[in-house]
N, C-alpha and C positions, 0 to 999 in steps of 0.2 A: 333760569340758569344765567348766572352773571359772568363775563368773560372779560377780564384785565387785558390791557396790553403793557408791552414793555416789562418791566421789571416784574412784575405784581403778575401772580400765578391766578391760573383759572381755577374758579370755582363753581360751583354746583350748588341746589339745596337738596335738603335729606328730604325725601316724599315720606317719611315717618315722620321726624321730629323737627323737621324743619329749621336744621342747623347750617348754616354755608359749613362746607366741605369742600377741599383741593377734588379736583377732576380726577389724580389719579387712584385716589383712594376707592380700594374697592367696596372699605366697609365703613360706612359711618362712625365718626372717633364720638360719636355720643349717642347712640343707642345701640350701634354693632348691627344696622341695618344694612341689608344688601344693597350697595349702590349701583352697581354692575358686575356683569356674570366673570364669574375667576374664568381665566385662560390657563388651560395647562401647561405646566414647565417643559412639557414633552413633549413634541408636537406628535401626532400618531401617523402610521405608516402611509405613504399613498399608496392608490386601490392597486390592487396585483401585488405586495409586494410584505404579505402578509403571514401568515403560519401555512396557510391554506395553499398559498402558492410554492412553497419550499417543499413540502411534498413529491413523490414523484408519481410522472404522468400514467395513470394507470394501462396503459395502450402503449406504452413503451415497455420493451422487455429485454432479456438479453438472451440472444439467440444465438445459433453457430458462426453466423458472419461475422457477426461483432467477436465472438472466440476466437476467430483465424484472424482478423483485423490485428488484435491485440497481441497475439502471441508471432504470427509472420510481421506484419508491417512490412511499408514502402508502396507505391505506387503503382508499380507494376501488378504486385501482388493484389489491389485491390481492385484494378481491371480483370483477372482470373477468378476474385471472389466472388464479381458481381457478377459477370457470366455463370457462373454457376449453380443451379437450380436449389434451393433450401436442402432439399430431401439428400442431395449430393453432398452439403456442409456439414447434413446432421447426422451423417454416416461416418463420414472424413474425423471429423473432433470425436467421433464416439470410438473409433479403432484408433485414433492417435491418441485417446487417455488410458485405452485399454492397452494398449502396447507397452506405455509410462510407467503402469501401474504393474507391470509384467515385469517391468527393467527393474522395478524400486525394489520388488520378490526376491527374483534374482539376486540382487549385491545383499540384501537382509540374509537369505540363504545362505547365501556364501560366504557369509561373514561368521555365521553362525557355526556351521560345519568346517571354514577353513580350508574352497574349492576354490577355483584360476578368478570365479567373479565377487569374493569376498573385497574387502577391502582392510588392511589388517595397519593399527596406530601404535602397535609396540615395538619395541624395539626389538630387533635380528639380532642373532649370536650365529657367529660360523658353524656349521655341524660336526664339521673335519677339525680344525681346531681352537674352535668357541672363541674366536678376536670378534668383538663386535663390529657389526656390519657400519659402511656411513648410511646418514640421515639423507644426503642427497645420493643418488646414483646413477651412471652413466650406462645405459643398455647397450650391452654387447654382441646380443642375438634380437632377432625378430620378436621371440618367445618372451624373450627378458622388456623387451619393449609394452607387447601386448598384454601379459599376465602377472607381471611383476617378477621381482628375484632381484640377481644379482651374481658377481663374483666376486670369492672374496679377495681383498688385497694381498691379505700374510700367505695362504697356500693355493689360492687358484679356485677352490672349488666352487661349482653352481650350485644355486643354490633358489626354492621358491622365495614368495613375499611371505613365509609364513617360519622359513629359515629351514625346511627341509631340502636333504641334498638330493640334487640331480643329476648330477656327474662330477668324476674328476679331473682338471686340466692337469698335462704332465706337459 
């Protein structure tokens, strides 16, 4: 191996053909010999940090604490979580999604039949004398608060969220 200083670029010979070649060549420009091993453009992952580890940990799972965690939140709440025995989380989340799932019934129902826990996107007409109802409305009773309706402005009368009448104001 011959090595220049200053200007003049290091060289090598080919252990084939026994050509000088610059040092950084990898392949010999006269037999296309291997001079030294290619590096890759890439560098590859270091250890941990690979497909393998992106994964998740099979001994982790999601359980009723981590359900209350995420759905209560705060501090307090997870001092009560952690006191609290598993079998007592996995009870609590089981009647709090079946109660959920009871409420979602319920407004499906009552949307469908057109009862106090429907929920109704059409527009009202007064029943007394058919002046459409407004789009926002101010509750005048407890009842009008809790199950919808209204009264209308042109004659007074009450009336449900589904624009049946419930009484007449005089």
């Amino acid at each position: 191996m011959t090595v220049r200083w200053g200007n003049a670029v290091a060289e090598t010979t080919c252990t084939k053909c026994g050509v000088h070649v610059d040092v950084s060549h990898i392949f010999c420009t006269s037999c296309e010999a291997v001079l030294q091993t290619p590096m890759p453009l890439i560098k590859s992952a270091p250890e941990g940090y690979g497909p393998a580890s992106c994964s998740l940990n099979p001994t982790k799972r999601i359980d009723a604490k981590f359900i209350a965690r995420v759905a209560l939140g705060g501090w307090f709440l997870d001092i009560v979580i952690d006191a609290l025995p598993d079998h007592v989380m996995n009870v609590a989340v089981v009647v709090t999604a079946s109660v959920l799932f009871l409420c979602i019934l319920l407004v499906a129902y009552g949307t469908v039949t057109k009862n106090g826990w429907g929920v109704n996107l059409e527009p009202v007409f007064c029943p007394a004398c058919g002046s459409p109802t407004r789009k926002v409305r101010r509750p005048e009773s407890l009842r009008q608060a809790l199950w919808g309706g209204g009264t209308c402005g042109q004659c007074g009368c009450e009336m449900d969220k589904w624009g049946r009448l419930i009484g007449l104001r005089h």
